[in-house]
C-alpha positions in Angstrom: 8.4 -22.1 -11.7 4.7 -22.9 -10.7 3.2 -20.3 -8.8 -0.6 -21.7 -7.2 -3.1 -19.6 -5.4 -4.6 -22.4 -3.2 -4.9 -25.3 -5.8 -5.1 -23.4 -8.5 -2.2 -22.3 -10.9 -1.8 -18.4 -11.1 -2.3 -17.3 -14.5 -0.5 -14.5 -14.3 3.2 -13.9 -15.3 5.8 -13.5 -12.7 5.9 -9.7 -13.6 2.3 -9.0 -12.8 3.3 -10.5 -8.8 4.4 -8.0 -6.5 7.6 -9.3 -4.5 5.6 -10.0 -1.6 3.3 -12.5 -3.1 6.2 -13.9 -4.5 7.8 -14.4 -1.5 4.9 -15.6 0.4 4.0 -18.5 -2.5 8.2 -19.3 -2.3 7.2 -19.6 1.5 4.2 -21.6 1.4 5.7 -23.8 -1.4 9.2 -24.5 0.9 6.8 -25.1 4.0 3.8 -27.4 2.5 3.2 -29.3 5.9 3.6 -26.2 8.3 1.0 -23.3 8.7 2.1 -19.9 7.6 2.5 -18.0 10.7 5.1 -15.7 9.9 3.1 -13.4 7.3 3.3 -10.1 9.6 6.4 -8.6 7.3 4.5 -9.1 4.6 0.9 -7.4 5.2 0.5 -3.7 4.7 -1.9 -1.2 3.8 -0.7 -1.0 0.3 -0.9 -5.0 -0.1 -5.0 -5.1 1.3 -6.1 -2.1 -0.6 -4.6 -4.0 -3.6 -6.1 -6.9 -2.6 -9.4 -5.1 -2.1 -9.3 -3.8 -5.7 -9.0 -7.1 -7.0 -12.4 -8.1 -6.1 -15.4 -8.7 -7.4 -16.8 -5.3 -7.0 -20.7 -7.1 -8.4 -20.4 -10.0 -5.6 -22.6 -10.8 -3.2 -22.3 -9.2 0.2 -20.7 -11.2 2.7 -22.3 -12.5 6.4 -21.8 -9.2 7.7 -23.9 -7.9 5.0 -21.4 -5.4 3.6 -20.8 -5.3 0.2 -18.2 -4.2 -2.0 -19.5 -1.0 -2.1 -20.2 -0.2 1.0 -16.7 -1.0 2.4 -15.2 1.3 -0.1 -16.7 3.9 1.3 -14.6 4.4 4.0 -11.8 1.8 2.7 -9.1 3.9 4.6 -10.7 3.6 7.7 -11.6 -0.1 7.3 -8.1 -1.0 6.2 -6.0 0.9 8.9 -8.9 -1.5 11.5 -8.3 -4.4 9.9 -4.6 -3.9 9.5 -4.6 -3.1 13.3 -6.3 -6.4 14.2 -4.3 -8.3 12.0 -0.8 -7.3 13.5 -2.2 -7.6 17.0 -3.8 -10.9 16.9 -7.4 -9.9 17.8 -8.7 -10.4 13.8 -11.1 -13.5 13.9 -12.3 -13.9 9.8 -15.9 -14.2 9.7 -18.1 -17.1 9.1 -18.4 -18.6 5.5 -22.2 -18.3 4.2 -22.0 -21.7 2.3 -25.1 -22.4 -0.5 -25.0 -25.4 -2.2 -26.3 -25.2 -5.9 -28.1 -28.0 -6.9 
């Protein structure tokens, strides 16, 4: 079995996946023509401060101007907010700062 991260393959093996990201890829796989609304069950604390980990700590700060850094220090805080908006409908995810390289 194929797991893909947006068109990419993941890499990974099947053990390095937590059961929730398996079970949202098995979702998104079974439901290619339908948006995944139904991702509440699945999104926790534990699952964005993994998720937070996993970025590039050496990127570029976003449109809000925080970087990496920043954010983590008060990740607690930020992640119980952003959990909060999430679950009650009110997140909005910010713009995209698009540069084209020539």
């Amino acid at each position: 079995m194929e797991l893909c991260f947006g068109n990419k393959p993941l890499t990974g093996t099947m053990n390095s996946l937590s059961t929730k990201e398996i079970q949202i890829a098995a979702r998104a796989r079974t439901h290619k023509d339908e948006p995944l609304i139904t991702l509440h069950p699945f999104i926790d604390a534990e699952l964005l401060n993994h998720c937070f980990t996993e970025l590039n700590k050496r990127g570029a700060p976003g449109v809000d101007d925080q970087s990496w850094h920043d954010y983590n220090e008060n990740r607690s805080e930020h992640i119980v907010k952003l959990l909060t908006a999430f679950k009650d409908g009110s997140y909005r995810a910010p713009a995209i700062r698009r540069v084209y390289i020539p």
